[in-house]
C-alpha positions as a Markdown table, in Angstrom:
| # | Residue | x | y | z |
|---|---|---|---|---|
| 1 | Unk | 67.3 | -14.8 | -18.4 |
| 2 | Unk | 65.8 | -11.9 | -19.3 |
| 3 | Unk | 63.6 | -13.7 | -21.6 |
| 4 | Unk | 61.7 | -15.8 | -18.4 |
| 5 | Unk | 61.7 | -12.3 | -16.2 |
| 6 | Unk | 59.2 | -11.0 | -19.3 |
| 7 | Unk | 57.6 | -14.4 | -19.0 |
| 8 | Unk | 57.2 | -14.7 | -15.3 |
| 9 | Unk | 56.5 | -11.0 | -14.9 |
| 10 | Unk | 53.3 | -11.6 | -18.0 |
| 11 | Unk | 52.2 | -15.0 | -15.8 |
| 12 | Unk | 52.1 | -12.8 | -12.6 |
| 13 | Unk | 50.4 | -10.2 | -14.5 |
| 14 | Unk | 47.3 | -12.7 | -15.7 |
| 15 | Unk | 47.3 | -14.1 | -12.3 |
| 16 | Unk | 46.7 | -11.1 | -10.9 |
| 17 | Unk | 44.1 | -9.8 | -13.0 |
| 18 | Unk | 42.0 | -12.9 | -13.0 |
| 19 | Unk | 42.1 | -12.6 | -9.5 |
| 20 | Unk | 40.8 | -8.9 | -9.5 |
| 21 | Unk | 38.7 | -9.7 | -12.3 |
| 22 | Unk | 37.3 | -12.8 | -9.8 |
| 23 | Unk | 36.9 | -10.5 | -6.9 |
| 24 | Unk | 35.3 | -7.6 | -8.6 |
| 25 | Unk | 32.3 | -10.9 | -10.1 |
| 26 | Unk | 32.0 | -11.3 | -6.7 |
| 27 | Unk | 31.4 | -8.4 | -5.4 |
| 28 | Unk | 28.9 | -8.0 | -8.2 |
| 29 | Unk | 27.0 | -10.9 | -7.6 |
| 30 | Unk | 27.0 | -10.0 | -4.0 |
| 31 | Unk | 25.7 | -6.9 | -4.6 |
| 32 | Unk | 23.2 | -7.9 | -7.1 |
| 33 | Unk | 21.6 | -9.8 | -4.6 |
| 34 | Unk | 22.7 | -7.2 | -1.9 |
| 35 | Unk | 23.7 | -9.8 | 0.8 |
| 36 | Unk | 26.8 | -8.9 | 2.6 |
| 37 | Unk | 29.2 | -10.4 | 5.0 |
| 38 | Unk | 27.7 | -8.2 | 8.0 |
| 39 | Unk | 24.5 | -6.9 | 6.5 |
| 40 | Unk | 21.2 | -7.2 | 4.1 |
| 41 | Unk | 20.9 | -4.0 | 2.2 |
| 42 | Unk | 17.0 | -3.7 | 1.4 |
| 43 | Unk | 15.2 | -0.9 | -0.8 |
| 44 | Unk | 12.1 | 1.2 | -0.3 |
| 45 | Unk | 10.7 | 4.1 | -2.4 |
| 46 | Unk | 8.4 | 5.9 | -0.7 |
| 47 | Unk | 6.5 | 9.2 | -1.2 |
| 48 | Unk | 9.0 | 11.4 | 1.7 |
| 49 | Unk | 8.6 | 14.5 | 0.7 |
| 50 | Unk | 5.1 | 14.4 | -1.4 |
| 51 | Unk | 1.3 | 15.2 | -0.1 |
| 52 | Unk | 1.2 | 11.6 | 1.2 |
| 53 | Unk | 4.4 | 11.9 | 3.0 |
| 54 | Unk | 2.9 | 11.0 | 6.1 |
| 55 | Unk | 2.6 | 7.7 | 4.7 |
| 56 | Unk | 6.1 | 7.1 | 3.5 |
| 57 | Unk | 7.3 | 8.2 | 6.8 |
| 58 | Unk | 5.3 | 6.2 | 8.8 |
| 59 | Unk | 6.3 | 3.1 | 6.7 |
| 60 | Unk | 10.0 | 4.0 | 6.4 |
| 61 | Unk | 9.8 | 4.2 | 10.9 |
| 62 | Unk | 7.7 | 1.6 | 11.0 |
| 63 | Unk | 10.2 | -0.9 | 8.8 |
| 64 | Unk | 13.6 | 0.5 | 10.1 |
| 65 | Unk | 12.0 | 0.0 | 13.8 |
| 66 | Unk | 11.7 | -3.7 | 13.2 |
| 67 | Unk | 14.6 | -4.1 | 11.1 |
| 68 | Unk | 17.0 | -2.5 | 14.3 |
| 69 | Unk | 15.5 | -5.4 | 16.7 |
| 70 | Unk | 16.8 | -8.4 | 15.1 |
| 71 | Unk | 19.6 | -9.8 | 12.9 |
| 72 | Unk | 19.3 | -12.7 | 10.1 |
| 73 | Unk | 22.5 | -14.7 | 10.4 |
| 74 | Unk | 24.2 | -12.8 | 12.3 |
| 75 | Unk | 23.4 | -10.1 | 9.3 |
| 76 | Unk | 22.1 | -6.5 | 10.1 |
| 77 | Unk | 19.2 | -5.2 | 8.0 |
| 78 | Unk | 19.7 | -2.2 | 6.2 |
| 79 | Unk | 16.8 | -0.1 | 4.9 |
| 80 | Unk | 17.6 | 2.5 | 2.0 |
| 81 | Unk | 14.5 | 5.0 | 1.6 |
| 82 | Unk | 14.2 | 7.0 | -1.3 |
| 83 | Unk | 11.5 | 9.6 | -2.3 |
| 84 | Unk | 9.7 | 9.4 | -4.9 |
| 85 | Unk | 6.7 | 12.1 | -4.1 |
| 86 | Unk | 4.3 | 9.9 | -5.0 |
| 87 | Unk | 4.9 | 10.7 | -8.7 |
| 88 | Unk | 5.5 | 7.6 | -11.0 |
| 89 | Unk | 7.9 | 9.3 | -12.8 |
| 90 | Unk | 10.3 | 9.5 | -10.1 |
| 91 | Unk | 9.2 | 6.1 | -8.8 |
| 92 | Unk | 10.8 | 4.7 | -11.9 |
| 93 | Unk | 13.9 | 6.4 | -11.2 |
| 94 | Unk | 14.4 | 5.6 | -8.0 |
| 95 | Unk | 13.7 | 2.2 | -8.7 |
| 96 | Unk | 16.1 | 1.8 | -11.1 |
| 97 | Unk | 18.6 | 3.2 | -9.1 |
| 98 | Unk | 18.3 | 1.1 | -5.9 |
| 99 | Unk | 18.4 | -1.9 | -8.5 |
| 100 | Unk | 21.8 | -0.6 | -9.6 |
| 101 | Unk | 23.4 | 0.0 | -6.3 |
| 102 | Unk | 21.8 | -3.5 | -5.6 |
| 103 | Unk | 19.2 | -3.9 | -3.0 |
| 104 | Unk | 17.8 | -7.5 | -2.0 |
| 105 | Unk | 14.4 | -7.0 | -2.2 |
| 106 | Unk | 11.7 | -3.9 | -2.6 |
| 107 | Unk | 9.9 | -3.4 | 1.0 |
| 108 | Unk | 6.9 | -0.9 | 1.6 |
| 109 | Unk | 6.7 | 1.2 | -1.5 |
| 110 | Unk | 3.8 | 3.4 | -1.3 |
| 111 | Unk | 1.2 | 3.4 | -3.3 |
| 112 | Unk | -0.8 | 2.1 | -6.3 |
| 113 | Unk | 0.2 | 4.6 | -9.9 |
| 114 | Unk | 3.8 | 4.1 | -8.1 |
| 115 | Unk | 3.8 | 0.1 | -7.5 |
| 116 | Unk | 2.3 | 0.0 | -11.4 |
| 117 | Unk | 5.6 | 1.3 | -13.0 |
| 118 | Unk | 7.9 | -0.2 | -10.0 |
| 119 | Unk | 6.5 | -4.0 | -10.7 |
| 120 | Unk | 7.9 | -4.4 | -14.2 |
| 121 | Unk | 11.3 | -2.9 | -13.6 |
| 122 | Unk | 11.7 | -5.3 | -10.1 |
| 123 | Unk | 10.3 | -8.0 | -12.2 |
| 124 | Unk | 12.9 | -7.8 | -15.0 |
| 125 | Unk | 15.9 | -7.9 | -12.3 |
| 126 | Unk | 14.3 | -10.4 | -10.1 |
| 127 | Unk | 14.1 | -8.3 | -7.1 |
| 128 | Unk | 11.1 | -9.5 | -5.0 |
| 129 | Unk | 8.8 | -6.3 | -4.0 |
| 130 | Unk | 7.4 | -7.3 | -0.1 |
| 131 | Unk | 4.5 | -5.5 | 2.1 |
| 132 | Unk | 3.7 | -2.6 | -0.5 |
| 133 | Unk | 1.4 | 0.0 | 1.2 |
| 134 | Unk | -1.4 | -0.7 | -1.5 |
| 135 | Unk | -4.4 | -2.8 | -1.5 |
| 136 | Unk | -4.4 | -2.8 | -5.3 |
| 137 | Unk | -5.6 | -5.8 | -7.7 |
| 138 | Unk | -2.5 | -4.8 | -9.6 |
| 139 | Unk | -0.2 | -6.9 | -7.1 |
| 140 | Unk | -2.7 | -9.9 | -6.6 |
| 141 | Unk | -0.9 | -11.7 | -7.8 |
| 142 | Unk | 1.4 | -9.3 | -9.7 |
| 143 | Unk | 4.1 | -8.6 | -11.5 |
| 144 | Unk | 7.3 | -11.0 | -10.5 |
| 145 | Unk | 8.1 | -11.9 | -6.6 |
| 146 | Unk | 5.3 | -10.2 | -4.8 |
| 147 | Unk | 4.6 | -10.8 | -1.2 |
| 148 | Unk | 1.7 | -8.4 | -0.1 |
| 149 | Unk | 0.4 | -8.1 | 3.6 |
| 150 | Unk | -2.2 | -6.3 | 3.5 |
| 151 | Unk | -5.9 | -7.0 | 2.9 |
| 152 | Unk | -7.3 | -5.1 | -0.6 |
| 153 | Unk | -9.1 | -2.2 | -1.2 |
| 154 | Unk | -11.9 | -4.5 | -2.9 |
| 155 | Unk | -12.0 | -6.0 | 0.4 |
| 156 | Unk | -12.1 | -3.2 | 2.2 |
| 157 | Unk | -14.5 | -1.1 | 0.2 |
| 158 | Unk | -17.1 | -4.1 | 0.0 |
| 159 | Unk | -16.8 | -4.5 | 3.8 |
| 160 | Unk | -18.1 | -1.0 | 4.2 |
| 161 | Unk | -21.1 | -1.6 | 1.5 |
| 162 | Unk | -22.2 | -4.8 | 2.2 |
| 163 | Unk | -22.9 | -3.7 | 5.3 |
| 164 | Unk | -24.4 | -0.2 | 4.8 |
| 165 | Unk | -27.0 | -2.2 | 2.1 |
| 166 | Unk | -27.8 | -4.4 | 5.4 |
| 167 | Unk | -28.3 | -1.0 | 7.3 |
| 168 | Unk | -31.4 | -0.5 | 5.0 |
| 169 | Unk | -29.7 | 1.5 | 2.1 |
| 170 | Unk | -30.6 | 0.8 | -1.3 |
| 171 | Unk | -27.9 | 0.6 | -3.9 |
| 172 | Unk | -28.3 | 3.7 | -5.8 |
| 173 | Unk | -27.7 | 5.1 | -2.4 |
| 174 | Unk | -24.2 | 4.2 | -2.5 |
| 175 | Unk | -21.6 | 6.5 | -4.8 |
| 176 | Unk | -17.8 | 7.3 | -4.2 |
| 177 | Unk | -15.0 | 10.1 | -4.9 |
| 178 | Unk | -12.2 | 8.8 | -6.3 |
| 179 | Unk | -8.4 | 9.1 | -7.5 |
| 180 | Unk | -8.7 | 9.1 | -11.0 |
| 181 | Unk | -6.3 | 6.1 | -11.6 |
| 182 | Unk | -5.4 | 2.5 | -10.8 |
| 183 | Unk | -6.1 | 3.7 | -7.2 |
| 184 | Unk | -9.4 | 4.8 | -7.0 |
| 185 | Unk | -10.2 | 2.4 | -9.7 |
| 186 | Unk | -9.3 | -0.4 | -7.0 |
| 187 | Unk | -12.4 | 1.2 | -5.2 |
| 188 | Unk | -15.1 | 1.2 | -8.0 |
| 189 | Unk | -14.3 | -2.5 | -8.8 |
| 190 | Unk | -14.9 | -2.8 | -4.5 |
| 191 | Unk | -18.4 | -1.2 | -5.1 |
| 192 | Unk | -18.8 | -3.2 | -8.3 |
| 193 | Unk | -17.8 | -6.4 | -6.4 |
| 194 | Unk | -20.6 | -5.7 | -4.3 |
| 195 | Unk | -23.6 | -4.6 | -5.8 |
| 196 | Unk | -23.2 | -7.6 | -8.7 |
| 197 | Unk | -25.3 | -9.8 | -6.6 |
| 198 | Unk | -27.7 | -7.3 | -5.5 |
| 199 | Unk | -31.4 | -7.3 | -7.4 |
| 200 | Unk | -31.8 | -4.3 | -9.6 |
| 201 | Unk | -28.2 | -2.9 | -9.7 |
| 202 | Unk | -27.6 | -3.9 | -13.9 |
| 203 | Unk | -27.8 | -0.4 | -14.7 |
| 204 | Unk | -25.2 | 1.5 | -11.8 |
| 205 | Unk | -22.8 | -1.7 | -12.9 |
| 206 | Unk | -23.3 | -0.4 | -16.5 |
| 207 | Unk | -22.3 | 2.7 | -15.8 |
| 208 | Unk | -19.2 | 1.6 | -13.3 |
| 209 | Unk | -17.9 | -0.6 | -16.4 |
| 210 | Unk | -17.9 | 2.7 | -18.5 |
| 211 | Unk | -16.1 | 4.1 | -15.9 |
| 212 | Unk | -13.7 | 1.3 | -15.3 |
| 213 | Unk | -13.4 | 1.0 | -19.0 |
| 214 | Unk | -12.2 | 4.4 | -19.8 |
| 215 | Unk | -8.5 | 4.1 | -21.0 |
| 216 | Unk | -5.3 | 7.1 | -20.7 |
| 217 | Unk | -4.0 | 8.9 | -17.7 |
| 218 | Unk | -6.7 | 11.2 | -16.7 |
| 219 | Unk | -9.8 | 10.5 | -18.4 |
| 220 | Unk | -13.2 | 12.5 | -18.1 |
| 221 | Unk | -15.0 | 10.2 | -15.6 |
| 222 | Unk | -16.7 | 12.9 | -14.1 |
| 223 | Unk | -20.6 | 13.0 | -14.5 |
| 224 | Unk | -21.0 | 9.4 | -16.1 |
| 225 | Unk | -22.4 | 7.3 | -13.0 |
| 226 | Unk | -22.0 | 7.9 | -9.5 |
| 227 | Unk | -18.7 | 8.6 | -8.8 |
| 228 | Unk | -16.6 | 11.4 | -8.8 |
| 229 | Unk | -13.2 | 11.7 | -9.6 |
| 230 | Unk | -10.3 | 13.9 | -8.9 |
| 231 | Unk | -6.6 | 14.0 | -11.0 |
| 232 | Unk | -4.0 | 12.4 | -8.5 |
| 233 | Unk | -1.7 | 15.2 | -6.6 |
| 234 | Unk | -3.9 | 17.8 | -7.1 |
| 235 | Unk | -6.9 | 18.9 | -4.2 |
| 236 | Unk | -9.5 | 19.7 | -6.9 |
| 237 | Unk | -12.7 | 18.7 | -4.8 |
| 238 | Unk | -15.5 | 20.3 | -6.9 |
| 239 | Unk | -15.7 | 18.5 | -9.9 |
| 240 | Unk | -16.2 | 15.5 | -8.3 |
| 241 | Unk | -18.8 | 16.7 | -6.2 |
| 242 | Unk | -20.7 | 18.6 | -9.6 |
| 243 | Unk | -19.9 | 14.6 | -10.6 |
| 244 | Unk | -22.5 | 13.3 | -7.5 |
| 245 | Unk | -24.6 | 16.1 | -7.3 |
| 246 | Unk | -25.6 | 15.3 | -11.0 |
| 247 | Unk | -26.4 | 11.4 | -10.1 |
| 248 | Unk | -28.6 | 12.4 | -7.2 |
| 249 | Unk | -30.0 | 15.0 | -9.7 |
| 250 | Unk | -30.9 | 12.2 | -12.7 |
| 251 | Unk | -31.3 | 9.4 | -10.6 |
| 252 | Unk | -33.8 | 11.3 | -7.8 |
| 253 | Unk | -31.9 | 9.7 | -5.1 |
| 254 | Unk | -29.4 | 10.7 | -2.3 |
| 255 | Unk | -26.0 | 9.7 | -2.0 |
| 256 | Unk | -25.9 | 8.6 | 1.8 |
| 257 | Unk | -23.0 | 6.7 | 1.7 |
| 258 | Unk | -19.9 | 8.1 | -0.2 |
| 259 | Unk | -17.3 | 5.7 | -0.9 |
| 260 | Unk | -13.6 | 7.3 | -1.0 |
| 261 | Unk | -10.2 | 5.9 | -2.8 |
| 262 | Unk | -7.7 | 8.4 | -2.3 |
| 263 | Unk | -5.6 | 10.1 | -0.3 |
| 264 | Unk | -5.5 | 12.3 | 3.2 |
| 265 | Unk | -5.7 | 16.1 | 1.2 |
| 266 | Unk | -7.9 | 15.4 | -0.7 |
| 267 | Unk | -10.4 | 13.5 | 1.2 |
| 268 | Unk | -10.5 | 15.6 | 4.1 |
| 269 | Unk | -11.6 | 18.6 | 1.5 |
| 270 | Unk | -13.8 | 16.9 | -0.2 |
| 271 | Unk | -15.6 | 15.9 | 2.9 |
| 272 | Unk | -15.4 | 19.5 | 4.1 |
| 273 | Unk | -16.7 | 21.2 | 0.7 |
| 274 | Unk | -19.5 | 18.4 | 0.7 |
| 275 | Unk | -20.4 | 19.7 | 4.5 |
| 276 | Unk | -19.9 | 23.6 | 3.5 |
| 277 | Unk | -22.4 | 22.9 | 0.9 |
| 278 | Unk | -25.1 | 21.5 | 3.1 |
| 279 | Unk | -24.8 | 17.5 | 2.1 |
| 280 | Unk | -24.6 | 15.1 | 5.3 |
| 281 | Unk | -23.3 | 12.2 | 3.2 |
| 282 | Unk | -21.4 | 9.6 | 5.4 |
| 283 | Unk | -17.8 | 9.4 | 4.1 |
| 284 | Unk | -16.0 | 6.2 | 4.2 |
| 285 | Unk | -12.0 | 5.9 | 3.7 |
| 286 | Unk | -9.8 | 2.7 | 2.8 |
| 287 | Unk | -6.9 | 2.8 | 4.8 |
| 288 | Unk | -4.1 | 4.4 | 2.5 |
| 289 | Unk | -6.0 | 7.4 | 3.1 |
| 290 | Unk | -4.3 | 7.4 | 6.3 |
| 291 | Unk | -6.2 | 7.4 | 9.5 |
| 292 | Unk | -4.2 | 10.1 | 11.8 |
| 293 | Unk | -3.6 | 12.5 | 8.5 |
| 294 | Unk | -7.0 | 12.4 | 7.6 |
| 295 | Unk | -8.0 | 13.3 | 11.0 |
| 296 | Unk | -5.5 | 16.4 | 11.2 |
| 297 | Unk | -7.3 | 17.5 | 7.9 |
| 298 | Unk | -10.6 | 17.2 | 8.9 |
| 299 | Unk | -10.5 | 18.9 | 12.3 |
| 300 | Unk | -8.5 | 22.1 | 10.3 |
| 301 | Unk | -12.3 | 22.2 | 8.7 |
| 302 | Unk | -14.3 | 21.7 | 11.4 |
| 303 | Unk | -15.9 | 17.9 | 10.7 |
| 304 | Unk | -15.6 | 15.8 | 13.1 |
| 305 | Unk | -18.2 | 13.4 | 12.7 |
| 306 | Unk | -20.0 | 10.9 | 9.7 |
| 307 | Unk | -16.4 | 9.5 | 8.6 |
| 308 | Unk | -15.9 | 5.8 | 8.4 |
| 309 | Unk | -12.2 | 4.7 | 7.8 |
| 310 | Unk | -11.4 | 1.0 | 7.2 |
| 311 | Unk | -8.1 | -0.4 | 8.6 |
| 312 | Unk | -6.0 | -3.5 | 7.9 |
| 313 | Unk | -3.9 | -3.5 | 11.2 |
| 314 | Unk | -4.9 | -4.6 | 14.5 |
| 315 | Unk | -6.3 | -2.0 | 16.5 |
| 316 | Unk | -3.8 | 0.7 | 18.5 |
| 317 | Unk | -4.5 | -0.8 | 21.7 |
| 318 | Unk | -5.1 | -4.8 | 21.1 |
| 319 | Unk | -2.9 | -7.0 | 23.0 |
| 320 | Unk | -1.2 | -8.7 | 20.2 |
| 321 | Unk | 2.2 | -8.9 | 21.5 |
| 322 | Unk | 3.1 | -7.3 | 17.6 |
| 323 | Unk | 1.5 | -3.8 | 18.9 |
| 324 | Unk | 3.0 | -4.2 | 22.0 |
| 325 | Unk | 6.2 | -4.2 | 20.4 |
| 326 | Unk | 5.8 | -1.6 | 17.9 |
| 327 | Unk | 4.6 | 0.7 | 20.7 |
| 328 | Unk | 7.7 | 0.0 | 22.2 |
| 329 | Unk | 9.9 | 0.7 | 19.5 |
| 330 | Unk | 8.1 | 3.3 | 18.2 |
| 331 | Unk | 6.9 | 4.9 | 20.8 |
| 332 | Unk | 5.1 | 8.7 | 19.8 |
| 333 | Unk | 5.1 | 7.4 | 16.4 |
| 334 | Unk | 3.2 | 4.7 | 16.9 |
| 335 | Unk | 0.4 | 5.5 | 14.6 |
| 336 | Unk | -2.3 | 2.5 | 12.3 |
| 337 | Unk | 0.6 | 3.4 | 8.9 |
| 338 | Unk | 3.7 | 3.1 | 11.2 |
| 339 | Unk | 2.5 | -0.1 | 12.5 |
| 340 | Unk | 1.9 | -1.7 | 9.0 |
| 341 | Unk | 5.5 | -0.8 | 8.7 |
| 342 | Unk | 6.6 | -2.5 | 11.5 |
| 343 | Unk | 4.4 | -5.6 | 10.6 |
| 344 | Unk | 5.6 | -5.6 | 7.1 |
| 345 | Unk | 9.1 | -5.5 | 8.4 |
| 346 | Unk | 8.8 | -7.9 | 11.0 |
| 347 | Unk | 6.6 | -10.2 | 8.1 |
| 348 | Unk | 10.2 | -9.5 | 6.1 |
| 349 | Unk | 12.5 | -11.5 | 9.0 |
| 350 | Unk | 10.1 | -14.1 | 9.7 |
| 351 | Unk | 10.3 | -15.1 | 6.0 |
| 352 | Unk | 14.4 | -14.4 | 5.9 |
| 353 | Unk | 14.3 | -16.3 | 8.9 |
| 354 | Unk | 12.5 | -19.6 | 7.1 |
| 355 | Unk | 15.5 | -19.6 | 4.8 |
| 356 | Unk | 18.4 | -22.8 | 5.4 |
| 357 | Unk | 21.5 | -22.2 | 4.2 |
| 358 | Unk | 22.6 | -19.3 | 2.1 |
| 359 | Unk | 20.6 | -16.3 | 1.5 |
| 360 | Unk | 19.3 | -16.0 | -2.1 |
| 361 | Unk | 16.4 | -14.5 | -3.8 |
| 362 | Unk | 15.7 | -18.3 | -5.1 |
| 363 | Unk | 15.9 | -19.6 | -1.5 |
| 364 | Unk | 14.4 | -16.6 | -0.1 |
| 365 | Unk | 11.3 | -17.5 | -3.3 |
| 366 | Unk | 11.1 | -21.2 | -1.5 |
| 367 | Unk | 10.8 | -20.0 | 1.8 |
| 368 | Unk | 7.9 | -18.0 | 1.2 |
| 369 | Unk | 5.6 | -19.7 | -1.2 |
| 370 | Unk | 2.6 | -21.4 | 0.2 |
| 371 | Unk | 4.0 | -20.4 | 3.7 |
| 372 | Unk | 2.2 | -20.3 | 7.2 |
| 373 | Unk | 3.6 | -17.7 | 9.6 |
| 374 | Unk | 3.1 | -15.9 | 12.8 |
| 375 | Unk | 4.2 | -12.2 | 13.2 |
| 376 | Unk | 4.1 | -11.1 | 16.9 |
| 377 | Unk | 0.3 | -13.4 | 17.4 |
| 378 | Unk | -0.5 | -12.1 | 14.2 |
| 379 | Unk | -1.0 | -14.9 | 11.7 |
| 380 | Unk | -0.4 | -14.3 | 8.3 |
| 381 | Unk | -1.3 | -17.1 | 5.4 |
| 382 | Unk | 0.2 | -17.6 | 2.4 |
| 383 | Unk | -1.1 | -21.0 | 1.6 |
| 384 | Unk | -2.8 | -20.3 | -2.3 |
| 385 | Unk | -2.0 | -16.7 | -2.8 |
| 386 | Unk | 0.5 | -14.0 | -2.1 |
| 387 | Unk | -2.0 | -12.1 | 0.6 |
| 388 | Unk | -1.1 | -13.2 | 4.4 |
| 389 | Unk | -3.7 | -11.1 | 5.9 |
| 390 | Unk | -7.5 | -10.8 | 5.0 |
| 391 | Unk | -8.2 | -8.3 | 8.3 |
| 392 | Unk | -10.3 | -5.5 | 7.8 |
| 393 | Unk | -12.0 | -3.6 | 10.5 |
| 394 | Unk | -14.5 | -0.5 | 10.5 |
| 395 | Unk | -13.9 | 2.6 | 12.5 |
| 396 | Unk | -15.9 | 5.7 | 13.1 |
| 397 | Unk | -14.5 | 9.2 | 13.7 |
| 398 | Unk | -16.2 | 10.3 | 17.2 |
| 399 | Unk | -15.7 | 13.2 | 19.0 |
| 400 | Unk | -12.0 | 13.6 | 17.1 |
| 401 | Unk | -11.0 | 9.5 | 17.7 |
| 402 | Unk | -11.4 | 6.9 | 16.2 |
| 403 | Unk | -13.6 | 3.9 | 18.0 |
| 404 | Unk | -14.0 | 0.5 | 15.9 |
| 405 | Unk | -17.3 | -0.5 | 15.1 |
| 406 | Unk | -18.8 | -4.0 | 14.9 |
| 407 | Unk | -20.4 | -4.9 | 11.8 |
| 408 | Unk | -23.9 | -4.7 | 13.5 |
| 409 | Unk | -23.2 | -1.2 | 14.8 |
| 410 | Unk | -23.6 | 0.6 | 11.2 |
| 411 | Unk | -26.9 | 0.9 | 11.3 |
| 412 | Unk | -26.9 | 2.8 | 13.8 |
| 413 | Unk | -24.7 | 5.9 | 12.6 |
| 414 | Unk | -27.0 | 6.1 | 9.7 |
C-alpha cells in the first residue's frame, strides 16, 4: 500500500511539473512574441531625455495617441518607451532589454547612429523594427523586418538641390554642415546623388567620396571638400564653419546654399554663428532636424529668415482626414514629429489589421510585404520596397512660421 502511495504521489508529481513546465513554454513563447490575451506589448527606444528629446517625445505622443483609438482583436496596444539619449551605447541596452521582457515589434526609434546598432540585435531575435524616425540608407532595405514610412534623407536633400541648381546656382555653390556619422553622411550621398549628372561636378564628387570614404567614429572631415562636420551630441559649430569658409576660400566661390544633416542644437547655432559672422547663406534642414525645435532655437538667436526645412508629413493644416485626427488626439501637441508618430502608429494597425488568424511575427511578415494601404487618405505603398511614402515638401521660415513652398517658388528666396 504504501508502496503505490510513493508511486501515485511520484506520477502526480511529473504530472504536475510537466504541466508547469508547459505553462511556463507558454508564457515564453507568448511573451517572445509579446501577444497577450488582452493586449499587444510594442517597444520603442527613443532619445527622452537627450538633446533631441523633442523628437522622442513627439514620437512616443504621437504613437501612443494612435495606439489609444483602436484595438487589434479585441487586443489593446501597449507602447513601452525607453530612453536612450540618442547615444548608441545605451540604444543597445535598451534594445536588448525590451527584447528580453519581449516586445512584438520595434516602433519609432529615433535616429540613425541609434537604428545602426538596434538593426542587428532586432534582426537576430526576429523582432520587426516599423516607422523609425530616420531617413537613412542604412534601413533601405535594412537589417531584418524593416517597415519604414518615411521618405529619405537622399530624397529629401536632392529635392532641395535639384531645385536650387534650377534657381540659377552653380554646383560649387552648394556645400552642407553635417553630423559626422551615418546621419549626416545620409546627406552628402543626397548632394552626391544629385550633382552626378550635373556637367562639371567630377571634382566636388571626388572630394565627397573622400569624405564618404573616411572610416571610424569621428574622423577629420573637416576642411577636405565642402562640407563641414560636427561630432554627434556636441554644439561645436566652428569647425565646421572654418571647414566652408576654407572651400569658398580655395575654390573662389560662395556657399549660397548650405545643406544641413543634423540635429535642432546644433543647426540653429550653426546658422546663428554663420549670421553673427556676416555670411547670408540659405540653410536647408531634412526633417529629423525637427521643424518646431529648430524654430525655438533660431528665434533665441535672433534669425528668423533664409531657412529651408524639408518635411515628410502632410502639412499641419491639409485636410487629410489623418491630420484631422491627430489634431484631435493630440491636440497642443500636435506638431510635423508628433504627427509622424501618429502616422507611424496608425501605419502599425492598418498592417496588424491585414493579419487573418493569429497574430505572429510570420503572419504579421505576410501581411505587410508588397502591401498597398491607406492611413487616414494617406496612401502608403509597399509594392517593391519597404518605403510606403515618397512625400517630401519644401518649407521656408517666414516671419517665425513656416509656409510651404512650391518647387517653382525657390527661385525666388534666392
Amino acid at each position: 500500500m504504501h508502496h503505490i502511495n510513493r508511486h501515485n504521489k511520484f506520477t502526480l508529481l511529473t504530472v504536475v511539473l510537466t504541466l508547469c513546465l508547459a505553462s511556463a513554454g507558454l508564457r515564453a513563447a507568448s511573451q517572445t512574441e509579446g501577444v497577450y490575451r488582452d493586449r499587444i506589448v510594442i517597444g520603442g527606444v527613443l532619445d527622452l531625455e537627450g538633446q533631441s528629446r523633442g523628437l522622442g517625445i513627439g514620437m512616443r505622443d504621437g504613437i501612443q495617441a494612435a495606439f489609444a483609438e483602436e484595438r487589434i482583436q479585441g487586443k489593446q496596444l501597449e507602447y513601452v518607451a525607453l530612453n536612450d539619449s540618442y547615444t548608441p551605447e545605451l540604444t543597445a541596452q535598451q534594445t536588448q532589454k525590451l527584447i528580453n521582457e519581449g516586445v512584438f515589434a520595434m516602433v519609432g526609434n529615433v535616429g540613425t547612429p541609434t537604428a545602426k546598432v538596434a538593426l542587428p540585435l532586432l534582426a537576430s531575435h526576429d523582432v520587426p523594427a516599423i516607422g523609425f524616425f530616420t531617413g537613412a540608407g542604412i534601413l533601405r532595405p535594412g537589417t531584418g523586418e524593416v517597415i519604414n514610412f518615411r521618405a529619405s534623407y537622399v530624397q529629401e536633400t536632392a529635392k532641395v538641390i535639384e531645385q536650387s541648381l534650377l534657381a540659377g546656382l552653380s554646383p560649387s555653390q552648394i556645400c552642407a554642415f553635417v553630423q559626422n556619422d551615418a546621419y549626416g553622411m545620409a546627406g552628402v550621398e543626397g548632394i552626391k546623388l544629385a550633382l552626378n549628372s550635373k556637367a562639371g561636378t567630377s571634382a566636388i564628387i571626388a572630394r565627397l567620396d573622400q569624405i564618404l570614404a573616411m572610416p571610424g567614429e569621428n574622423p577629420a572631415r573637416n576642411g577636405v571638400g565642402p562640407v563641414g562636420v560636427y561630432q554627434r551630441n556636441t554644439l561645436a559649430s566652428r569647425p565646421g564653419y572654418e571647414s566652408l569658409k576654407k572651400w569658398e576660400q580655395q575654390e573662389n566661390v560662395q556657399c549660397r546654399l548650405v545643406v544641413t544633416v543634423g540635429t535642432y542644437n546644433a543647426i540653429g547655432r550653426f546658422a546663428a554663428y554663420a549670421r553673427q559672422k556676416g555670411d547670408d547663406w540659405m540653410i536647408s534642414a531634412v526633417s529629423f532636424t525637427g521643424a518646431d525645435n529648430l524654430l525655438a532655437v533660431l528665434s533665441q538667436y535672433g534669425v528668423n529668415d533664409k531657412v529651408i526645412v524639408t518635411q515628410v508629413v502632410p502639412d499641419l493644416d491639409s485636410d487629410l482626414p489623418i491630420v484631422h485626427q491627430a489634431r484631435k488626439a493630440l491636440g497642443e501637441r500636435l506638431n510635423v514629429v508628433s504627427l509622424e508618430g501618429y502616422i507611424v502608429g496608425k501605419m502599425t494597425m492598418e498592417l496588424l489589421k491585414r493579419i487573418d488568424g493569429e497574430i505572429t511575427r510570420n503572419a504579421f511578415r505576410r501581411a505587410t510585404r508588397n502591401s498597398l494601404i491607406e492611413v487616414g487618405g494617406l496612401r502608403l505603398d509597399f509594392r517593391g520596397d519597404n518605403q510606403g511614402s515618397d512625400l517630401v515638401i519644401m518649407t521656408y521660415l517666414n516671419n517665425k512660421t513656416y509656409q510651404t513652398i512650391g518647387d517653382n517658388q525657390i527661385a525666388q528666396l534666392f
